[in-house]
N, CA, C and O atoms as CSV, one atom per row, in Angstrom:
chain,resi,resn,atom,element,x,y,z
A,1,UNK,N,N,-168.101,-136.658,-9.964
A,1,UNK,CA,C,-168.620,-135.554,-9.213
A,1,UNK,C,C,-168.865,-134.400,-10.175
A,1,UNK,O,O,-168.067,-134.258,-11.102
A,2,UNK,N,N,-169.936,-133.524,-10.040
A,2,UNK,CA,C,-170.387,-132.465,-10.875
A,2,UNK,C,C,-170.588,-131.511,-9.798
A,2,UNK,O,O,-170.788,-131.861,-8.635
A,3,UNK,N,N,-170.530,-130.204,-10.221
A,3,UNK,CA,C,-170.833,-129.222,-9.198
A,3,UNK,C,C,-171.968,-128.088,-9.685
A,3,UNK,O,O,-171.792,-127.590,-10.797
A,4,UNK,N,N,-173.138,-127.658,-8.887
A,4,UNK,CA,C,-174.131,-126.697,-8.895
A,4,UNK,C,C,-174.073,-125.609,-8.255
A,4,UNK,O,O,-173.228,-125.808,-7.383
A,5,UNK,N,N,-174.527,-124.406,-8.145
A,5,UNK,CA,C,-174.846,-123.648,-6.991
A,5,UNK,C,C,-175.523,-124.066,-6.254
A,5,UNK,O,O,-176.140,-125.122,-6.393
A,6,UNK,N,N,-175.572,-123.172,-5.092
A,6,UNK,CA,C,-176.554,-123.826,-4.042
A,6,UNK,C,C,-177.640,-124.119,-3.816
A,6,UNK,O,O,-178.160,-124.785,-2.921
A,7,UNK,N,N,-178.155,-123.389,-5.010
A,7,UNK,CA,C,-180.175,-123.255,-5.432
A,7,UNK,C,C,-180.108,-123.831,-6.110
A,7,UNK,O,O,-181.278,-124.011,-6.447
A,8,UNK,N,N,-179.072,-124.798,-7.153
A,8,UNK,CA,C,-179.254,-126.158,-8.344
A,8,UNK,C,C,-179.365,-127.363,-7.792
A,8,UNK,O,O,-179.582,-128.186,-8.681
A,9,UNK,N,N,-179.331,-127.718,-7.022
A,9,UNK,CA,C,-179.730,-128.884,-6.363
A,9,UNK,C,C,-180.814,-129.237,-5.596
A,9,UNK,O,O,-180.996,-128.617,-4.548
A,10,UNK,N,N,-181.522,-130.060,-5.899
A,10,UNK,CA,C,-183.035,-130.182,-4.987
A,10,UNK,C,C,-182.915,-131.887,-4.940
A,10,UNK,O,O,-182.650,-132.615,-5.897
A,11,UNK,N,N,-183.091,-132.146,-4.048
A,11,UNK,CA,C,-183.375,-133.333,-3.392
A,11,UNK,C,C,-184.923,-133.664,-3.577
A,11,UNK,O,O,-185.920,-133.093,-3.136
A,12,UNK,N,N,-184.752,-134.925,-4.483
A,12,UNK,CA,C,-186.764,-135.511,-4.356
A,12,UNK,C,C,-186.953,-136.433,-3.989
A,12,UNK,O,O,-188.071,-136.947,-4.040
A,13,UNK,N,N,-185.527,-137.200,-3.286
A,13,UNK,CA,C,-186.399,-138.243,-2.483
A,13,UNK,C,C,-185.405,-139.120,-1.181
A,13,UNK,O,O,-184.630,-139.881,-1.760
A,14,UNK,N,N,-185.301,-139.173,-0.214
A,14,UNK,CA,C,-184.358,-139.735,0.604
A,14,UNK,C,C,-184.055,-138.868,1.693
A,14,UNK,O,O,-183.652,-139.232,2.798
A,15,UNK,N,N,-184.302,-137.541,1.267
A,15,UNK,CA,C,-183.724,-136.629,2.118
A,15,UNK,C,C,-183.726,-136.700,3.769
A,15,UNK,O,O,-182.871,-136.169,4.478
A,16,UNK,N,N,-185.247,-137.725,4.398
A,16,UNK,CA,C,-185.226,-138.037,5.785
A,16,UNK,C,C,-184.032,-138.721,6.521
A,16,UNK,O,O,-183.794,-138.881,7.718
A,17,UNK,N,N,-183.251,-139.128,5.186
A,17,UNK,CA,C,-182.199,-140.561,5.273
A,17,UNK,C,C,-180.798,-139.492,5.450
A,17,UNK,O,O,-179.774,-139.893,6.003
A,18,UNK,N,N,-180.923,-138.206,4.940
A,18,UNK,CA,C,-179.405,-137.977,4.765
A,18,UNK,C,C,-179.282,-137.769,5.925
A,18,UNK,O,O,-180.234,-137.646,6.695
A,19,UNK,N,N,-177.588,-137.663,6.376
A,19,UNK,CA,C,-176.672,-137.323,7.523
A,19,UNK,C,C,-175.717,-136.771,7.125
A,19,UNK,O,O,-175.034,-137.118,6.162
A,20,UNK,N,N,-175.497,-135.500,8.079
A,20,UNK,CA,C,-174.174,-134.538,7.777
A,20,UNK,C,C,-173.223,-134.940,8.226
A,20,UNK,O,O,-173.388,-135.223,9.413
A,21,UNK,N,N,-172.230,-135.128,7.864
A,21,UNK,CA,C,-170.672,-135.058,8.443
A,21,UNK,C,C,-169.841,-133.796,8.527
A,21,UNK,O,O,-169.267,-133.494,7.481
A,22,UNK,N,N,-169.659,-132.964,9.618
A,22,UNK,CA,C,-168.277,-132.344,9.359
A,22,UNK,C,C,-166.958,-132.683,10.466
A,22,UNK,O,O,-166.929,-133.135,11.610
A,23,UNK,N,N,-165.881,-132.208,9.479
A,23,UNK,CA,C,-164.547,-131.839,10.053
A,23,UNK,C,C,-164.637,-131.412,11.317
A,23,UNK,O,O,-165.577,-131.319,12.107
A,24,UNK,N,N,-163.235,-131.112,11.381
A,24,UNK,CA,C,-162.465,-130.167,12.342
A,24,UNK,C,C,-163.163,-128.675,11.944
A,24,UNK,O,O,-164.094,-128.318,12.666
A,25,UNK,N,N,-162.933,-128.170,11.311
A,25,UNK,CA,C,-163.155,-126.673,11.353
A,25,UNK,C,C,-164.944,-126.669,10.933
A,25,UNK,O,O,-165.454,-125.549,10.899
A,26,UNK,N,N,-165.683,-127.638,10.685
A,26,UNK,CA,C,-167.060,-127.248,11.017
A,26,UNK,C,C,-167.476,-126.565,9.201
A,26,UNK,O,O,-168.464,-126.483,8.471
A,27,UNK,N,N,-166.778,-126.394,9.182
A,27,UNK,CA,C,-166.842,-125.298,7.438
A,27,UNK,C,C,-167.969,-126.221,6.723
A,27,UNK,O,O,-169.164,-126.014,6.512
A,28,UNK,N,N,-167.071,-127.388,6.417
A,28,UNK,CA,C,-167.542,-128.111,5.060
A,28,UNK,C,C,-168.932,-129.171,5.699
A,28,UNK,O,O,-169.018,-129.531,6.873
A,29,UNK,N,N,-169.940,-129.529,4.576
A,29,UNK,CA,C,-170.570,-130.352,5.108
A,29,UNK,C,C,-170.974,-131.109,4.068
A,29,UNK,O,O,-171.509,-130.780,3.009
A,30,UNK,N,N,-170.597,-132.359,4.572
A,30,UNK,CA,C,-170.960,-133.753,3.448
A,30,UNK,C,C,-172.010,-134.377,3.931
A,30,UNK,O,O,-172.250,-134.504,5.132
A,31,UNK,N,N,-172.498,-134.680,3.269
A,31,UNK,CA,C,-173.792,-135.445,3.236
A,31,UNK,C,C,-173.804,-137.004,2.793
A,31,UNK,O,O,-173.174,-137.259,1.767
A,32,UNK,N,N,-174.349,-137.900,3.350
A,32,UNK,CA,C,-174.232,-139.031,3.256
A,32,UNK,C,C,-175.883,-140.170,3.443
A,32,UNK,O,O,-176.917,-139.730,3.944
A,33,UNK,N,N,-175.794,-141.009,3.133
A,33,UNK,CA,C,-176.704,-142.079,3.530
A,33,UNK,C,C,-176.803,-143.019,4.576
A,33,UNK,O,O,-176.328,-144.154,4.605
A,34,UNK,N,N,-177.468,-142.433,5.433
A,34,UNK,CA,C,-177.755,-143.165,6.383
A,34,UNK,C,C,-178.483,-144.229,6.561
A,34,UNK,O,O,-179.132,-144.444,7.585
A,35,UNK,N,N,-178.433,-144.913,5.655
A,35,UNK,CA,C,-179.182,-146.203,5.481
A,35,UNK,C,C,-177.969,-147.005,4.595
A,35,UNK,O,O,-177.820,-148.162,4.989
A,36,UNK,N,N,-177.553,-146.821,4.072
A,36,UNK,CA,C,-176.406,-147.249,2.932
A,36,UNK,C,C,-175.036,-146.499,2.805
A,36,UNK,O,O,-174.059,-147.010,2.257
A,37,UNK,N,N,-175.041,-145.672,3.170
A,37,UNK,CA,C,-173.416,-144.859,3.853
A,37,UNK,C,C,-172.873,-144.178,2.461
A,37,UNK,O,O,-171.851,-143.494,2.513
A,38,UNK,N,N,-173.426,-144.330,1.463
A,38,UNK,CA,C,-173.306,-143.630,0.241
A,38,UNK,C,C,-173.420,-142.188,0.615
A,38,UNK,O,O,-174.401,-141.631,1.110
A,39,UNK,N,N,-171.821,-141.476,0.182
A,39,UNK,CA,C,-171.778,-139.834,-0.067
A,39,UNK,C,C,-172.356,-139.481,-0.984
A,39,UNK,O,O,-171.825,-139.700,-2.073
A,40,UNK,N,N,-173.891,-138.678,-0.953
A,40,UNK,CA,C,-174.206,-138.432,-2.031
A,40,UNK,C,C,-173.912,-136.224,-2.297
A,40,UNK,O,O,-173.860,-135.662,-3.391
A,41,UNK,N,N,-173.850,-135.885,-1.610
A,41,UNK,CA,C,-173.414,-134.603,-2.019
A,41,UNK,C,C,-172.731,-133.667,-0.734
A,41,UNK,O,O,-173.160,-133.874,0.401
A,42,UNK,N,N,-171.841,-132.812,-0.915
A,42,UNK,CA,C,-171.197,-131.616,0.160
A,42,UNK,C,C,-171.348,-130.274,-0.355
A,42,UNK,O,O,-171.987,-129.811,-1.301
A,43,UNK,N,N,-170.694,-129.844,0.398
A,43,UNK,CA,C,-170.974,-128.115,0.526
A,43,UNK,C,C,-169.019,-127.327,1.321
A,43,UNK,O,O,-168.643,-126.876,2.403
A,44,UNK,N,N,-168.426,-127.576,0.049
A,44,UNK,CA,C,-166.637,-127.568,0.270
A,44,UNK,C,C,-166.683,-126.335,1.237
A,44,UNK,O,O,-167.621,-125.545,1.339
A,45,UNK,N,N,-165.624,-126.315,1.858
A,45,UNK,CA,C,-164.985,-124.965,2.556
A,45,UNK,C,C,-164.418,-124.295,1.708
A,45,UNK,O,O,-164.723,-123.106,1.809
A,46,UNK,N,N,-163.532,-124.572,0.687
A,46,UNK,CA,C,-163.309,-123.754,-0.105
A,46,UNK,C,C,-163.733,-123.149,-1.184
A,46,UNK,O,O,-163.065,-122.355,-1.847
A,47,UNK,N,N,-165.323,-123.639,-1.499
A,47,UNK,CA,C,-166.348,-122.738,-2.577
A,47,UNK,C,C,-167.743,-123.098,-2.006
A,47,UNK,O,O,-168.669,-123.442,-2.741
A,48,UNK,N,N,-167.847,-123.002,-0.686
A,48,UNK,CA,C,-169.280,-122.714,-0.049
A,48,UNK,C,C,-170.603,-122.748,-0.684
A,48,UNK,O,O,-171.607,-123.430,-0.477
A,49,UNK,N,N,-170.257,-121.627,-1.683
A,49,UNK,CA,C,-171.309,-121.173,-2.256
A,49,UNK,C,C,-171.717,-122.172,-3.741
A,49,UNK,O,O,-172.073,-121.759,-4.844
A,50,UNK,N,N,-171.561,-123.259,-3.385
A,50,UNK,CA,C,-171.997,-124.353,-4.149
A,50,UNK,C,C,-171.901,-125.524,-3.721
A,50,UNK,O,O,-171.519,-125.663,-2.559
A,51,UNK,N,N,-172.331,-127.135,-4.819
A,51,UNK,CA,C,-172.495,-128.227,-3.915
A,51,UNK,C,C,-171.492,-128.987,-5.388
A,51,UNK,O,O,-171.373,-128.735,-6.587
A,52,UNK,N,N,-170.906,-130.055,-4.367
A,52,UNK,CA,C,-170.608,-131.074,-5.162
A,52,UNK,C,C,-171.732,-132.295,-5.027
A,52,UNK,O,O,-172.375,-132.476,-3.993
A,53,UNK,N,N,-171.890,-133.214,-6.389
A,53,UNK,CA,C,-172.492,-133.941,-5.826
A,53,UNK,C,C,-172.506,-135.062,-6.614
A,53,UNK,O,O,-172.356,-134.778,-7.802
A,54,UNK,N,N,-172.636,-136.266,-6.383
A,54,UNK,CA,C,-171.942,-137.805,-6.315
A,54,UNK,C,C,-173.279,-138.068,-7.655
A,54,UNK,O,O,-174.457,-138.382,-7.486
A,55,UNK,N,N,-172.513,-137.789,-8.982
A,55,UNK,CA,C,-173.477,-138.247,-10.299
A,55,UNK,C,C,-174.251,-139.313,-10.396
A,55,UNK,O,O,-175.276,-139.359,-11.077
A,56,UNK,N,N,-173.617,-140.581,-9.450
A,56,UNK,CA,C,-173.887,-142.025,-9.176
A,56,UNK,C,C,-175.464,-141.797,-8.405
A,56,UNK,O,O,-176.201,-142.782,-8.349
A,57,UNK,N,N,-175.893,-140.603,-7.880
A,57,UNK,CA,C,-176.940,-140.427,-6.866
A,57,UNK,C,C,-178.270,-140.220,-7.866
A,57,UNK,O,O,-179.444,-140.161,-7.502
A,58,UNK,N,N,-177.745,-140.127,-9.229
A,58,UNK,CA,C,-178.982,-139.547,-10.085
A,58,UNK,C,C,-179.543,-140.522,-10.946
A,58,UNK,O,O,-178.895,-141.259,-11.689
A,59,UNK,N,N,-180.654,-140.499,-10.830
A,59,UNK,CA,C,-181.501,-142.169,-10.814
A,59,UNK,C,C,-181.714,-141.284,-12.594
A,59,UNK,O,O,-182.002,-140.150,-12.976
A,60,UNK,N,N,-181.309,-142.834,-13.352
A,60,UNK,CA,C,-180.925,-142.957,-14.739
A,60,UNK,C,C,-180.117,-142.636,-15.327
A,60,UNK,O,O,-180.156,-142.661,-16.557
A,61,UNK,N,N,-178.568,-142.007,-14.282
A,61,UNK,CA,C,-177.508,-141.719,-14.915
A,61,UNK,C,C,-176.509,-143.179,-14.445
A,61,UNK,O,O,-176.549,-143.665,-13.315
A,62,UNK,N,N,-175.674,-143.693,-15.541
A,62,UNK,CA,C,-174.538,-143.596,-14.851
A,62,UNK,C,C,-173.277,-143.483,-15.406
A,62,UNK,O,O,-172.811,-143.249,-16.521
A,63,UNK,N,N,-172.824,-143.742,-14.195
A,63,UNK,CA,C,-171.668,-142.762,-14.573
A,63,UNK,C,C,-170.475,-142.886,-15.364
A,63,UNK,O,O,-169.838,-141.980,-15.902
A,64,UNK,N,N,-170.263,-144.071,-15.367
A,64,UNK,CA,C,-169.009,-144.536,-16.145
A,64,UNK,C,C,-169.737,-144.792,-17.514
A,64,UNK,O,O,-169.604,-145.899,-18.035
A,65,UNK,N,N,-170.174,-144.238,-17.862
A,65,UNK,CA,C,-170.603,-143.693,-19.177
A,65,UNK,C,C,-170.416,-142.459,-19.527
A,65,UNK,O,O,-170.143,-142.315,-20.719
A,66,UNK,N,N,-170.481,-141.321,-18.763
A,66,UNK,CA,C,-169.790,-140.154,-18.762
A,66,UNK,C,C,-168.355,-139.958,-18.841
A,66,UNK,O,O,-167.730,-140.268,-17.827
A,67,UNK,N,N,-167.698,-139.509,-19.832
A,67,UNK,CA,C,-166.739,-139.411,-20.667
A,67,UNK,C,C,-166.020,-138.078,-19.810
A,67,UNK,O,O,-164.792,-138.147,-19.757
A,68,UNK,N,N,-166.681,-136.824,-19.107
A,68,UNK,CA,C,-166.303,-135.942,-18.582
A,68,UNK,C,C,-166.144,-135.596,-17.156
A,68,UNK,O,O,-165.364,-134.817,-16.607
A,69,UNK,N,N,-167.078,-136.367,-16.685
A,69,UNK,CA,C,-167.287,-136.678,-15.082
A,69,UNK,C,C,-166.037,-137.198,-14.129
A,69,UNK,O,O,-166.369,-138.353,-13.865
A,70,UNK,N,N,-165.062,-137.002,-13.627
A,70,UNK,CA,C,-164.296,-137.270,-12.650
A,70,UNK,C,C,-164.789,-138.507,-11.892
A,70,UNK,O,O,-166.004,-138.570,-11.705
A,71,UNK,N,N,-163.803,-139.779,-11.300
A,71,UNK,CA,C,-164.296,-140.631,-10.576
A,71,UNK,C,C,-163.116,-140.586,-9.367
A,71,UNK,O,O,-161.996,-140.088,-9.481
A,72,UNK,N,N,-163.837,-141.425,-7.861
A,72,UNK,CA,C,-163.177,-140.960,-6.793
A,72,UNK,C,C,-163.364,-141.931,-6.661
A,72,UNK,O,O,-164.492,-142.378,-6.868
A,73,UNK,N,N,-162.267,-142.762,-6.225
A,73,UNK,CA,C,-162.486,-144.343,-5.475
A,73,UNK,C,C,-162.812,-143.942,-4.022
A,73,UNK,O,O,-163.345,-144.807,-3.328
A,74,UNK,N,N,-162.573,-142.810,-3.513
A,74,UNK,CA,C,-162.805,-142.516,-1.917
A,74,UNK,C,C,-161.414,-142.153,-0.790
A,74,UNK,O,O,-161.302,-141.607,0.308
A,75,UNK,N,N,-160.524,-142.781,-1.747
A,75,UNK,CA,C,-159.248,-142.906,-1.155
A,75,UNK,C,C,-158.021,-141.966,-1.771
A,75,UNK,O,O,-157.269,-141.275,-1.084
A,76,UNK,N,N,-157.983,-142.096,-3.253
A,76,UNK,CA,C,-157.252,-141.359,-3.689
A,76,UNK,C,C,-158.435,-139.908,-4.330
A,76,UNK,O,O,-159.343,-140.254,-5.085
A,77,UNK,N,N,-158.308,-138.400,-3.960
A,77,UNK,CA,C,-158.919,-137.715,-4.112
A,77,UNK,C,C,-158.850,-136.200,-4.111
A,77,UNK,O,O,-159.658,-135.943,-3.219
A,78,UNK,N,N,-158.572,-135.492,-4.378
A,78,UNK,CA,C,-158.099,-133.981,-4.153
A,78,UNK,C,C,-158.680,-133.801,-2.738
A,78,UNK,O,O,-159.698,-134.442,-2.481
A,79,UNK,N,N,-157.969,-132.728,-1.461
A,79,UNK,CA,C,-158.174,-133.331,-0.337
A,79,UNK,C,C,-159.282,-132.153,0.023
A,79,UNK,O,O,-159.483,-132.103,1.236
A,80,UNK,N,N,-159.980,-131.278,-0.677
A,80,UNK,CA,C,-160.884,-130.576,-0.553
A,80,UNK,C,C,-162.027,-129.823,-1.954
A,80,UNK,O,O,-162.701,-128.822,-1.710
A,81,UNK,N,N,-162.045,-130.232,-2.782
A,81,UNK,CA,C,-162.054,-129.940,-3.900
A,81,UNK,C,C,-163.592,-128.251,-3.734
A,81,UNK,O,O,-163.927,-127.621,-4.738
């Protein structure tokens, strides 16, 4: 996961496909694939004013080649980052 502000991220292709998920408190909003269920980016409650977003989503990266990049099996994970 890497993080941008909120104007660093632009979506160029799928975007008809994404689906929001939120919580209980409505705050946070993750984004996902609705065709393939892949999280590809959120918008935390606790730093709003930016996005996390799933490195695996960026066509010619990957990721476990990145030496600095954090990995999330999904399960074990900081519980709001």
């Amino acid at each position: 996961m890497a993080y941008v502000p909120l104007n660093g991220l632009r979506i160029i292709k799928g975007k008809q496909s994404l689906s929001c998920y939120q919580f209980h408190t409505k705050v946070a909003k993750h984004y996902f694939c609705s065709n393939c269920g892949i999280y590809t980016h959120h918008q935390s409650r606790l730093n709003p004013n930016r996005y996390g977003f799933n490195v695996g989503c960026l066509e010619g990266v990957n990721p476990y080649e990145l030496e600095e990049v954090g990995m999330s099996d999904g399960v074990n994970h900081p519980s709001d980052c």
